[in-house]
Residue frames as a rotation matrix with the C-alpha (Angstrom) as fourth column:
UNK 1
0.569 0.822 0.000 0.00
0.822 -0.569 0.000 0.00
0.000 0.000 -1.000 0.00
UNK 2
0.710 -0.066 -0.701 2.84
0.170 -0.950 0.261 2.52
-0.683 -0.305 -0.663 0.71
UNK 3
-0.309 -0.634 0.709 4.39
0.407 0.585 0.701 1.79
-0.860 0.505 0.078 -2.43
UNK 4
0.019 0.612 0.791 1.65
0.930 -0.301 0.211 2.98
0.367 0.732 -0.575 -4.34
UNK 5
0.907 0.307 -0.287 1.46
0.318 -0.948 -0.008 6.05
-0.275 -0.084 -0.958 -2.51
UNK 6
-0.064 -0.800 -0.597 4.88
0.074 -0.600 0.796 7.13
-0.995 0.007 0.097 -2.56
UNK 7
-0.409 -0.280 0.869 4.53
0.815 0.316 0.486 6.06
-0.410 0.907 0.099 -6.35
UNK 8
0.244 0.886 0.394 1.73
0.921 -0.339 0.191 8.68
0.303 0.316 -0.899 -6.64
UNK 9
0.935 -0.018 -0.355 3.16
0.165 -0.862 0.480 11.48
-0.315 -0.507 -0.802 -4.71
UNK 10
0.093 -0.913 -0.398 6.55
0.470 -0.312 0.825 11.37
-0.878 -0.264 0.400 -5.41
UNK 11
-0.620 -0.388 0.682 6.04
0.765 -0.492 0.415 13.42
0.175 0.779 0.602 -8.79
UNK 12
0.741 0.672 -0.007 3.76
0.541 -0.590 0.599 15.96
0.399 -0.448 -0.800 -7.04
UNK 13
0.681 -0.539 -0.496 6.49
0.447 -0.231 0.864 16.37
-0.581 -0.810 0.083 -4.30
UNK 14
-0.279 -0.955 -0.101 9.46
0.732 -0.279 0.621 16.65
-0.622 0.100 0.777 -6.66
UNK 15
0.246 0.380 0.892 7.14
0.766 -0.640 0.062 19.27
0.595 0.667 -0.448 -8.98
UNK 16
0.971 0.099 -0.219 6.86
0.227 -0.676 0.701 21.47
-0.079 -0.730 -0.679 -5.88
UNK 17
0.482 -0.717 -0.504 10.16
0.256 -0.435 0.863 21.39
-0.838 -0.545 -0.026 -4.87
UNK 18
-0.162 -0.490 0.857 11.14
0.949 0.160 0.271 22.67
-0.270 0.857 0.439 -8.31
UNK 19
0.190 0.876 0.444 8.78
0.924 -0.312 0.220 24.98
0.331 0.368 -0.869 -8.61
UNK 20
0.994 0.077 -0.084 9.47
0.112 -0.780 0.615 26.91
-0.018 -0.620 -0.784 -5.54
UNK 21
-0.252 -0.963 0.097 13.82
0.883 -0.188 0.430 27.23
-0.396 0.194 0.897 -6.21
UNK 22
0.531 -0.219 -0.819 14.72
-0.244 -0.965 0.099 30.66
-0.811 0.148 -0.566 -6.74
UNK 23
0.958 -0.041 0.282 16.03
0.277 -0.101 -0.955 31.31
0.067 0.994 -0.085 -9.85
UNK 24
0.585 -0.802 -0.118 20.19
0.616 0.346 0.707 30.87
-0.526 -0.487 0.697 -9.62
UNK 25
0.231 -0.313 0.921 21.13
0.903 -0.284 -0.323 33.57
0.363 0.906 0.217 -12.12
UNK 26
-0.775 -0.506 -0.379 20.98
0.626 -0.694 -0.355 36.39
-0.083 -0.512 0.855 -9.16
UNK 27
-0.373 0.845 0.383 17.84
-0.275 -0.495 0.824 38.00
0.886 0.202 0.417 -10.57
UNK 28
-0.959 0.214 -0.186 15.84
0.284 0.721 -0.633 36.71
-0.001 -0.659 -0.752 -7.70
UNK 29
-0.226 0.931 0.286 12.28
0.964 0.170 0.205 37.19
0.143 0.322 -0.936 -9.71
UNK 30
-0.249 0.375 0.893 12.42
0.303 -0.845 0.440 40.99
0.920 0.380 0.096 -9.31
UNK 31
0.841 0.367 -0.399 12.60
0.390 0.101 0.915 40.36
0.376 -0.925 -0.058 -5.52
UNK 32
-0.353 -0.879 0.320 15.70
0.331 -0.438 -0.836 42.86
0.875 -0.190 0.445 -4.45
UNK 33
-0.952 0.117 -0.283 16.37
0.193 -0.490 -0.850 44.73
-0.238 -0.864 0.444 -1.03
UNK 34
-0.904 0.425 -0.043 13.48
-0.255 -0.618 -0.744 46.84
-0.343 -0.662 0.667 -1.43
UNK 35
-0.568 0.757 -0.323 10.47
-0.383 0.105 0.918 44.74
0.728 0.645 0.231 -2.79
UNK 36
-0.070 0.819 -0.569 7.13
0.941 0.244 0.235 44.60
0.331 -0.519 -0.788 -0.85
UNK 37
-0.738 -0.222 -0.637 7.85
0.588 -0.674 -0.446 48.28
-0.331 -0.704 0.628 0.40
UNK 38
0.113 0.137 0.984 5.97
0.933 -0.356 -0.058 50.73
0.343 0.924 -0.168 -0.76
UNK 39
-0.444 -0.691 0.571 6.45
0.622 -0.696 -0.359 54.18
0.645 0.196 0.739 -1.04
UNK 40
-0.782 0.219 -0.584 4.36
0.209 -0.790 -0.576 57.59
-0.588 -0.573 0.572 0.57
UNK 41
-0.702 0.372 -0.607 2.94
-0.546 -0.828 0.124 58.17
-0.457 0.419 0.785 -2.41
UNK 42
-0.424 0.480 -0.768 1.23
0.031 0.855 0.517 54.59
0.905 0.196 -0.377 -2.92
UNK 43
-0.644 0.564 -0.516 -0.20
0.691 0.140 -0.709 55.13
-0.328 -0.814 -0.480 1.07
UNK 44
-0.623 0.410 -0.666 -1.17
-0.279 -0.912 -0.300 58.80
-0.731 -0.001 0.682 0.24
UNK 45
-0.749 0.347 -0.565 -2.96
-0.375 0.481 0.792 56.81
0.547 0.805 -0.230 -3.17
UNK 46
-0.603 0.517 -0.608 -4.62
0.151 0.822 0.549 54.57
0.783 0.239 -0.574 -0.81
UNK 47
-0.767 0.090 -0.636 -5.87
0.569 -0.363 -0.738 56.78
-0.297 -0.928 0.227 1.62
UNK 48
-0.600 0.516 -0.612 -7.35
-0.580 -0.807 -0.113 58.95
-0.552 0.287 0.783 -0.91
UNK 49
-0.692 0.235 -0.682 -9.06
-0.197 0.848 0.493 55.75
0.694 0.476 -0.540 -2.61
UNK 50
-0.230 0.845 -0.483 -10.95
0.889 0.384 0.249 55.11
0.396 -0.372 -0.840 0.67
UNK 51
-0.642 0.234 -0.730 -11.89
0.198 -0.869 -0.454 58.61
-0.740 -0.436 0.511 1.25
UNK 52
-0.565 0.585 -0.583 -13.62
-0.792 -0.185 0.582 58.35
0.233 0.790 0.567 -2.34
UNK 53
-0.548 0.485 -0.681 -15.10
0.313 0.875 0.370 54.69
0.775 -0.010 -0.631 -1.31
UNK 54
-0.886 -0.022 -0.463 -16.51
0.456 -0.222 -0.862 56.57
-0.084 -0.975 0.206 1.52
UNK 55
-0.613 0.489 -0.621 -18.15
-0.545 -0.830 -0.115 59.39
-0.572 0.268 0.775 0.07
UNK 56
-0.624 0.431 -0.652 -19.19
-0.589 0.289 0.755 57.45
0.514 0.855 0.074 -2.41
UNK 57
-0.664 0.535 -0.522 -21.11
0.697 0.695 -0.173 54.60
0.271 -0.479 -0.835 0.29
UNK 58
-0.784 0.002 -0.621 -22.36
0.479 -0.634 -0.607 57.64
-0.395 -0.774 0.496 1.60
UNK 59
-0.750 0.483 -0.452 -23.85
-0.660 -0.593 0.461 59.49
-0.045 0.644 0.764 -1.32
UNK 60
-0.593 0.403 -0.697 -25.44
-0.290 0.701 0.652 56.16
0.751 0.588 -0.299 -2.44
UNK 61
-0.795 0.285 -0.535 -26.86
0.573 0.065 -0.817 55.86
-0.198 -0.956 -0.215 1.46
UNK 62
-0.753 0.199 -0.627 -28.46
-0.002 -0.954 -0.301 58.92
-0.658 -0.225 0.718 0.78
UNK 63
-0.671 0.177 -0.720 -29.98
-0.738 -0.068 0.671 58.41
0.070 0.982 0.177 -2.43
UNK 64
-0.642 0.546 -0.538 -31.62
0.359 0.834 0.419 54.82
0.678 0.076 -0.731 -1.39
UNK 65
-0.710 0.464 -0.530 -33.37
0.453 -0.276 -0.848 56.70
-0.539 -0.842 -0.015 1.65
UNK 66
-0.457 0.688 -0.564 -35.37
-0.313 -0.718 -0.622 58.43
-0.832 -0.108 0.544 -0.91
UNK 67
-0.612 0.387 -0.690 -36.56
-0.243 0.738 0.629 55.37
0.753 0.553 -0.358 -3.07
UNK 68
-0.242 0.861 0.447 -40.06
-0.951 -0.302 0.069 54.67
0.194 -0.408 0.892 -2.45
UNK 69
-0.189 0.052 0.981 -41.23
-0.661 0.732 -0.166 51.99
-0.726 -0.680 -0.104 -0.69
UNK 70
0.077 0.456 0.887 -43.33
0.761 0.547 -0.347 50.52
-0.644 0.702 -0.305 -4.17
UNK 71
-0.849 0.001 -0.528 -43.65
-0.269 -0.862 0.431 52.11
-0.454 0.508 0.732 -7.67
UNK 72
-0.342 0.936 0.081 -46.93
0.936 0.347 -0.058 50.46
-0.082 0.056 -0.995 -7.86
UNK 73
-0.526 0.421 0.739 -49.28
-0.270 -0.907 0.324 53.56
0.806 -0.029 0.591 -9.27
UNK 74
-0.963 0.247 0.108 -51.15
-0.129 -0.072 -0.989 54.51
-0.237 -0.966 0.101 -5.97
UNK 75
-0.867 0.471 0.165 -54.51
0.460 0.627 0.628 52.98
0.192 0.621 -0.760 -5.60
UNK 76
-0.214 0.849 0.483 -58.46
-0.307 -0.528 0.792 54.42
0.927 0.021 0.374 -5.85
UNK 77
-0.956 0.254 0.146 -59.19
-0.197 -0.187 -0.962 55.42
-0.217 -0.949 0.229 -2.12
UNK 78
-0.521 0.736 -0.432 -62.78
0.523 0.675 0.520 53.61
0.674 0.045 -0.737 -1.24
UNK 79
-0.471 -0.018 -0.882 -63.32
0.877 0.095 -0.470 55.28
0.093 -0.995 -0.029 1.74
UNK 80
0.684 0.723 0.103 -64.40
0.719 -0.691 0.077 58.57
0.127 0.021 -0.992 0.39
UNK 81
0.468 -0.658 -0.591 -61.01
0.455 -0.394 0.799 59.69
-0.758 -0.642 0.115 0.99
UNK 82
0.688 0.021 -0.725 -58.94
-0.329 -0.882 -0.338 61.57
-0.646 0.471 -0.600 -0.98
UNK 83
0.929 -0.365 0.059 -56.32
0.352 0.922 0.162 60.20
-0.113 -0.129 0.985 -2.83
UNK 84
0.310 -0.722 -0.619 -53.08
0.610 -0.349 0.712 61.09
-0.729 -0.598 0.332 -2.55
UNK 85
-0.729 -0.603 -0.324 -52.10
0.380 -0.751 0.540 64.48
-0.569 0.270 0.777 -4.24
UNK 86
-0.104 0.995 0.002 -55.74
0.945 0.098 0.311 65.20
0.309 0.035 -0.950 -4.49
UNK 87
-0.760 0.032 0.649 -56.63
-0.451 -0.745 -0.491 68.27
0.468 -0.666 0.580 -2.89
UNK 88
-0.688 0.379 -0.618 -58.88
0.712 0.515 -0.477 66.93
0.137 -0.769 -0.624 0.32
UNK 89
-0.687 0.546 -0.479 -60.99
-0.252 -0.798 -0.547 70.47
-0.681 -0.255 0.686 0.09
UNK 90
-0.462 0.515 -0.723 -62.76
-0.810 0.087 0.580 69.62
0.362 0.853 0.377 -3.54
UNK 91
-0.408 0.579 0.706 -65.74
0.086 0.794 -0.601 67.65
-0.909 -0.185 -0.374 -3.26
UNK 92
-0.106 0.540 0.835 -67.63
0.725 0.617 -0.307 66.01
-0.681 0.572 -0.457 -6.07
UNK 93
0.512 0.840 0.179 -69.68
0.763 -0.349 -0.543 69.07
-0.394 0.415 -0.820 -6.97
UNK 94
0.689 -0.385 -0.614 -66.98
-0.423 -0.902 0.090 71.51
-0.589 0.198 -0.784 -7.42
UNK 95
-0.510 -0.849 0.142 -64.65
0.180 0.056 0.982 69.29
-0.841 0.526 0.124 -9.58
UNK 96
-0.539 -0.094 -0.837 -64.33
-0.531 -0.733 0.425 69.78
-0.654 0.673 0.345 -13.14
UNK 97
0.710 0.650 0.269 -66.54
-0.253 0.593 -0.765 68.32
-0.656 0.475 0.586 -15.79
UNK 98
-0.441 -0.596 0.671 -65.08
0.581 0.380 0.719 65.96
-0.684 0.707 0.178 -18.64
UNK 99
-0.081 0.225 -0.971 -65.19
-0.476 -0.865 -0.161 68.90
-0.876 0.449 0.177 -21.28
UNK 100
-0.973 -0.211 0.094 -64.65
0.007 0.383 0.924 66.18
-0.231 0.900 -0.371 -23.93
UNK 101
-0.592 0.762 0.263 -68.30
0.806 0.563 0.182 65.60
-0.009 0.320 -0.948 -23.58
UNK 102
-0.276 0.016 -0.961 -69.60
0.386 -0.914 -0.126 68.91
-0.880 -0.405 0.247 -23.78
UNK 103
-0.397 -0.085 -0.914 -67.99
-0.609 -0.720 0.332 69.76
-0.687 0.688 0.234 -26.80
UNK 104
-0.839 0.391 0.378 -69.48
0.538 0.699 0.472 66.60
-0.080 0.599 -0.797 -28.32
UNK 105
-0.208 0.747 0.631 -72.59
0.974 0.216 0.066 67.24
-0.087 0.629 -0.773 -27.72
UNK 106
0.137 0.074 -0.988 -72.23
0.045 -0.997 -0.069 71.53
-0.990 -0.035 -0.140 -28.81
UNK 107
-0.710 -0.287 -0.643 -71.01
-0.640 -0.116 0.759 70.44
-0.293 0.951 -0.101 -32.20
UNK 108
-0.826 0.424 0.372 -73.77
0.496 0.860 0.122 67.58
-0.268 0.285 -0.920 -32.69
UNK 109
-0.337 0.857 -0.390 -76.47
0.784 0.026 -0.620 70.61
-0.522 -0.515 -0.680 -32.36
């Protein structure tokens, strides 16, 4: 049984340990003294990055507070009530007439 495994791993194993050898030429992949560092002007970058991700969460905060609950068109009040942007003073007798029918029947005569 451990025959087979080793048989099975051992080109896994020796990939790896190939894989991961530095490169013997002195180059070391672009990895010198001062790689991983970074500079002032790469913090002062990423500082000002989340000061825009900010604002920006912020704005967009703002903006969803004033999305309406539904954009369903607002239904026909039963109650006798007004509906909404209605004026609540106008009753029946004082709205306007449909003028369409009027002029129908002024030109028919």
């Amino acid at each position: 049984m451990s025959a087979v495994l080793v048989a099975v791993t051992a080109p896994v194993h020796t990939t790896a340990m190939v894989l991961s050898q530095q490169p013997g030429n002195g180059d070391n992949g672009g990895q010198g003294e001062d790689f991983g560092k970074s500079s002032p002007v790469g913090f002062l970058l990423l500082l000002l990055f989340l000061i825009a991700v900010a604002l920006l969460v912020r704005s967009m905060t703002k903006h969803l507070k004033r999305v309406p609950a539904s954009f369903d068109p607002p239904e026909e009040s039963a109650g006798g009530e007004p509906a909404p942007g209605e004026d609540p003073d106008t009753t029946e007798a004082e709205k306007p007439a449909d003028t369409s029918a009027k002029e129908k029947s002024d030109h028919s005569g």
